[in-house]
N, C-alpha and C positions, 0 to 999 in steps of 0.2 A: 560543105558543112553538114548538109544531111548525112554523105558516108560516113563522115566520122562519128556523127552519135549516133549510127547504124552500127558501127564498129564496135564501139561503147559498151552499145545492149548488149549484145552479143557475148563480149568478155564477161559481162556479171553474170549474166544467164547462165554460160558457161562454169562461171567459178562456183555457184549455186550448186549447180549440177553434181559438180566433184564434190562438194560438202554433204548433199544429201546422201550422194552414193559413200563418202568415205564414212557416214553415219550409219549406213547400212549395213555397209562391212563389217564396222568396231560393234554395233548390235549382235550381228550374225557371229561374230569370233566368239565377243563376250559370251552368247548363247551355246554355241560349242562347247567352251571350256567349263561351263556351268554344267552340261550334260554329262560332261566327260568325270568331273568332278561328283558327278550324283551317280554316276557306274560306278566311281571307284568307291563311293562308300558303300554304293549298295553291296560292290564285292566285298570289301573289308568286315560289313555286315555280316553277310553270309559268312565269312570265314570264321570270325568271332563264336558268331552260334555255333559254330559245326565243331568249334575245340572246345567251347563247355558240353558239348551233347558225347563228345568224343570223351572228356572226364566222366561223364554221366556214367558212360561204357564202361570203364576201368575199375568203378568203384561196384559193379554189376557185376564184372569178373570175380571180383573177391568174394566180393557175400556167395558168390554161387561154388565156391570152392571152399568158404571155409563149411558149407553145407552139406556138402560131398564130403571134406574131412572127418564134420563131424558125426557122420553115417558109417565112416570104417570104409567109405569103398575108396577104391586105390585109385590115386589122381595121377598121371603119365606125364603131362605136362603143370608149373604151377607158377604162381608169383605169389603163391601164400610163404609163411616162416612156420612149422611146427615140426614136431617129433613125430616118427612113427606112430608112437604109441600115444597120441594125443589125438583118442577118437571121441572123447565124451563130449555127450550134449551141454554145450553150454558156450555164452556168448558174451565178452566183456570187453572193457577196451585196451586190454594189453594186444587183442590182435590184430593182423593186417588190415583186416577191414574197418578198422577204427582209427588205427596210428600206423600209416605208412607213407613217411612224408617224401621218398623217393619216388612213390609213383603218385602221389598226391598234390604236392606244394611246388608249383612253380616249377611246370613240367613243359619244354618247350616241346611240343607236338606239330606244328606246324613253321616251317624257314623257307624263305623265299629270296634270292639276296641275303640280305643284311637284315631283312623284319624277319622279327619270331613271334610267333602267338604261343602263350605261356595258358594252361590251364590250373586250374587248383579246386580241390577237392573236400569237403569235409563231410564225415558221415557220422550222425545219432543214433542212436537207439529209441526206436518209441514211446518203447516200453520203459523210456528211463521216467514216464510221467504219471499221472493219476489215472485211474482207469473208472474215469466217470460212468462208464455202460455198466459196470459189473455191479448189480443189483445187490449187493450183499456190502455196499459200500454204506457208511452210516450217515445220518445227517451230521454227527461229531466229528465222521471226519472231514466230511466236506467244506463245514464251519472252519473249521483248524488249518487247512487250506487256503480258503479266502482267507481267513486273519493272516498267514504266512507270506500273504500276496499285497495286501494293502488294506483289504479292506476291513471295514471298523468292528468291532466286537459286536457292539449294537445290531449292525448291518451282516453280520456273516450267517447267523442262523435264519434269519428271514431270507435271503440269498439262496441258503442252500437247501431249505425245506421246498421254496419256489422250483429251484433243479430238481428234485426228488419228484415233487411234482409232475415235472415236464417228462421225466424218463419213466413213469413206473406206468400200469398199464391200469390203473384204477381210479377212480373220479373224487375215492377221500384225501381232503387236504390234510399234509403232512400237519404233524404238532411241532411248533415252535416256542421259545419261552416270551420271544417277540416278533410282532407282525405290521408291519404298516397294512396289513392291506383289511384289519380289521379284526372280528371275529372268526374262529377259525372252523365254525359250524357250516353245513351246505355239501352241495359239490365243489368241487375245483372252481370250474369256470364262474361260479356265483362270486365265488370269496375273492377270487382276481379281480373280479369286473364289478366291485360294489362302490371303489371310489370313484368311477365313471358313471354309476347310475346314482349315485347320491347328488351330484353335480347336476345332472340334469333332474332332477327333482325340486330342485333349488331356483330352476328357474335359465341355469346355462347353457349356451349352445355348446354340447360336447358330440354333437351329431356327425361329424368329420373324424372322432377318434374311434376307431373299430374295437369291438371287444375282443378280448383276449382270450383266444379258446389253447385248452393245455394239448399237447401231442401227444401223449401218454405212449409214446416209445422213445425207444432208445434215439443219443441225438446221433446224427451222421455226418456234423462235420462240428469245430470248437464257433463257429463264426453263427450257428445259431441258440447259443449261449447269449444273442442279442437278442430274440424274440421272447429270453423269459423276464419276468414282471422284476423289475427294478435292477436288472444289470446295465450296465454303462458301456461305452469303447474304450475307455478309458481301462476298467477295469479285467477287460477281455485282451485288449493289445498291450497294454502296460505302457508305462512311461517312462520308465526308468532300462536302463540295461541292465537283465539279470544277471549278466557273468562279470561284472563289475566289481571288481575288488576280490574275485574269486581267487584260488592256489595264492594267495598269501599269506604264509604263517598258516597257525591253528584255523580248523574247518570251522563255520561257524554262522548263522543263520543271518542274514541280510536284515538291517535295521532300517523301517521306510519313516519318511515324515510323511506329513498328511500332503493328502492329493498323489502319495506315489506309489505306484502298483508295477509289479512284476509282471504282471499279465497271465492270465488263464491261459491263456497260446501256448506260452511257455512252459507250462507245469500240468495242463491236460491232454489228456487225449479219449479219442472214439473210438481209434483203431484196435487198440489191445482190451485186454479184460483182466488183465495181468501186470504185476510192474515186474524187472528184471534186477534184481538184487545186485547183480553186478556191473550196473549203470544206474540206479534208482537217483533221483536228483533227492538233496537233503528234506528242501520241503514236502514232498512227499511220504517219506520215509516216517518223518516225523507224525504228518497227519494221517498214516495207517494205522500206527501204533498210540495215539494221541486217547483213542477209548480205554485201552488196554494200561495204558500207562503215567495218563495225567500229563505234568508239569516234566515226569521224570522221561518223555519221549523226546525232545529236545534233547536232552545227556547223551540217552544212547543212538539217536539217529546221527549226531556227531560224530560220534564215533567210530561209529560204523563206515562213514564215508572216508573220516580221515585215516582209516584203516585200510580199504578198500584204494584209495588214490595214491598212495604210497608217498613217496619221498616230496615230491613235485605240488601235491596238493590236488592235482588237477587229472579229473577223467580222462579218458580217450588218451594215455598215453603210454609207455612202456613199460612203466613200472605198476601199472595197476595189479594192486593184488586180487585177484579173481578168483569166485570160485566154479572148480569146473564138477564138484557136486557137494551135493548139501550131506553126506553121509560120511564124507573123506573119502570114499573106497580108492580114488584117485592116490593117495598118500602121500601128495603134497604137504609142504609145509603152511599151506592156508588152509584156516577153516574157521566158521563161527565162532568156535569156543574160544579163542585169541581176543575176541572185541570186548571188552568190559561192559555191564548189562546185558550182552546178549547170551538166553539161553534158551530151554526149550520153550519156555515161555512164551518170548519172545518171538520164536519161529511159530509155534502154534496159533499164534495171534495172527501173523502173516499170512499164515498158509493158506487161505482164501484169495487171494491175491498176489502170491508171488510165485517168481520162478525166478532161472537162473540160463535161461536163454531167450533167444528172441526170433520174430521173424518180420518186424515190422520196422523200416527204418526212414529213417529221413535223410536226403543225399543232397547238399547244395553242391551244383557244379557251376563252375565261375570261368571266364577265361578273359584271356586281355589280349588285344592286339591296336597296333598304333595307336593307343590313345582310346581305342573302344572299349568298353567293358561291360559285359552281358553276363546274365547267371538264371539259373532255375533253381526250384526249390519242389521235389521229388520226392512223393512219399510212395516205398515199393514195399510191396508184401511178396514173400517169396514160399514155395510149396515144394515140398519134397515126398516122391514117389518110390518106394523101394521096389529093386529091381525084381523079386517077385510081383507085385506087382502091377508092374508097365506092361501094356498092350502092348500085344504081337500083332509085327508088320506083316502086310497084305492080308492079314485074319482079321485082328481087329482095327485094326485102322491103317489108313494110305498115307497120312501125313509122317513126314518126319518130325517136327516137332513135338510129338507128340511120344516121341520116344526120351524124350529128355528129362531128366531124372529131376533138376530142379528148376520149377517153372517162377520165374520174376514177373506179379503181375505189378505196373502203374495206378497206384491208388487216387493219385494227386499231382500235375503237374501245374505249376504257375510260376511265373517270373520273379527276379530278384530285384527288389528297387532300389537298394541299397548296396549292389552288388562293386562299385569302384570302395566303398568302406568296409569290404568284406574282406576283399584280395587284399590291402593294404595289410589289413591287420592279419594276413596269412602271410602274406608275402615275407 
């Protein structure tokens, strides 16, 4: 009797044994396949980014040759589309670097097997937007602006005297017709910071909210458009989709209800000093000319775009009618005097402000692969050196890069958050 429930123990002991061990096993596998499964995405990862940074590249190739094109020097190899004789300065979106949806849209760059990583490309112009730095911008039209974005009539001139404020290099407070923040006698930072000291006069703890001192320079990025006195996020990121209902039918200004805004992102900028006539977005256009022209800036900034975008309605495509100069000497069949309202008047009112090329752009590069999808959002400034002149090698400088005639600096790079709703709507 005792062997046998000697025997007994043994077989359970045993069968224990094989359970914890076949426990161990299915752990250890499970964990394998878990590792193995976290390499493949980190590769599929890595692959993803390297074909958006790889679109990044392509759309670098063009800006840097339509730059060269437009300098007259002779390009040997190209993936641009122009004439010989299409050397004038000037940048819109009839060209490659704007609408090239062959080396742009849904461009397989990467095959392995049967997976393909697709990238897609889409390039701006900067200068298609307000040129908040350039000093000779008015409080009218910055008001004109915000109204064309969302914000209330009420609220656009105290808005935009407060920006005037922040950018200009002096301590008197701009004149508004209305002000929440008081009277508009003092320095800057009095007149800002009087509803915070009146509160603690009163008796309230406002000891926690810092006073509000002005920068009195230029801003250096749109994201501190939130440190001035009564802007929102709301009204800086927008809520609504600007291109929404855009190229259909007759051009024609975006109608908001309350609480919706376009967003300042969308319609400023830091970078230029300058808007591009030949990519200008409509609310801009309208709130340059808005001092100069009243109620009647709205007619002719209409028109102007819907003139400009040709058949399709819509920028950044082939049929955009561009101008590659403002005097004709080109002798093209485009030119101002074809726009109804626009005359010299008109251009004289701009000419503080406009041009008719660019060098500042904004590049989302997007790519997709099994199911992943990653994107950046790239702001590049590019410079161009004429071959008079570039430094001579081994005299003045050792580097080779430094012989390169147009230099692409990165102004701005940061991720796309939205980027699987991007590719969709390019794809």
């Amino acid at each position: 009797m005792i062997r046998k429930n000697e025997s007994g123990v043994v077989l359970i002991v045993t069968l224990w044994v094989i359970v914890i061990l076949a426990t161990v096993s299915l752990s250890y596998v499970r964990q394998v396949n878990l590792e193995v499964k976290m390499v493949g995405f980190q590769r599929d990862a890595m692959i993803v980014d390297s074909v958006a940074k790889a679109g990044l590249r392509q759309a670098l190739v063009l800006l840097r040759e339509d730059r060269i094109k437009d300098s007259a020097e002779d390009i040997q190899e190209t993936a641009m589309r122009f004439m010989e004789d299409d050397n004038f300065r000037y940048d819109g979106g009839s060209e490659a670097w704007a609408d090239n949806p062959d080396l742009y849209v849904d461009v397989p760059f990467y095959e392995i097997g049967d997976k393909k990583a697709y990238y897609y490309v889409d390039v701006e112009d900067e200068s298609a937007k307000f040129p908040i730095n350039n000093e000779r911008t008015t409080l009218d039209m910055i008001a004109r602006l915000l109204v064309l974005s969302g914000v209330s009539e009420r609220d656009s001139e105290t808005l935009a005297a407060a920006i005037i404020d922040w950018r200009d290099q002096n301590d008197i407070p701009e004149e508004s017709g209305n002000s929440r923040f008081g009277g508009r006698g003092g320095e800057e930072n009095d007149v800002y910071n009087q509803g915070t000291r009146r509160s603690r006069g009163r008796g309230r703890d406002r000891s926690d909210v810092p006073e509000i001192i002005m920068k009195n320079a230029p801003l250096n990025s749109i994201d501190e458009l939130l440190l001035i006195p009564g802007m929102t996020p709301e009204i800086v990121n927008g809520t609504v989709d600007p291109e929404e209902g855009r190229g259909r039918g007759r051009i024609s200004r975006r109608r908001l209800g309350k609480g919706e805004y376009l967003g300042l992102r969308n319609l400023m900028t830091v970078y230029s000093n300058r808007f591009n006539l030949n990519t200008v977005k409509l609310e801009v256009l309208e709130a340059i000319l808005y001092p100069a022209l009243g109620e009647e800036a709205a007619r002719v900034a209409e028109n102007w775009v819907e003139y400009r975008d040709g058949r399709d309605g819509e920028t950044y495509t082939e049929d955009d009618q561009v101008l590659k100069t403002l005097d004709n000497s080109d002798n093209d069949d485009m030119h101002w005097t074809d726009v109804d309202g626009f005359d010299p008047n008109v251009i004289k009112a701009m000419e503080p402000f406009m041009q008719i090329h660019s060098d500042i752009y904004v590049i989302s590069c997007l790519a997709d692969y099994e199911g992943l999808r990653k994107g950046y959002r790239v702001v590049v400034e590019r410079y161009f050196t004429p071959w008079d002149q570039l430094p001579v090698f081994g005299i003045d400088t050792q580097r080779l890069e430094d012989l390169e005639q147009v230099h692409l600096q990165i102004r701005l790079f940061e991720p796309l958050y939205d980027a699987s709703d991007r590719i969709d709507n390019m794809g």
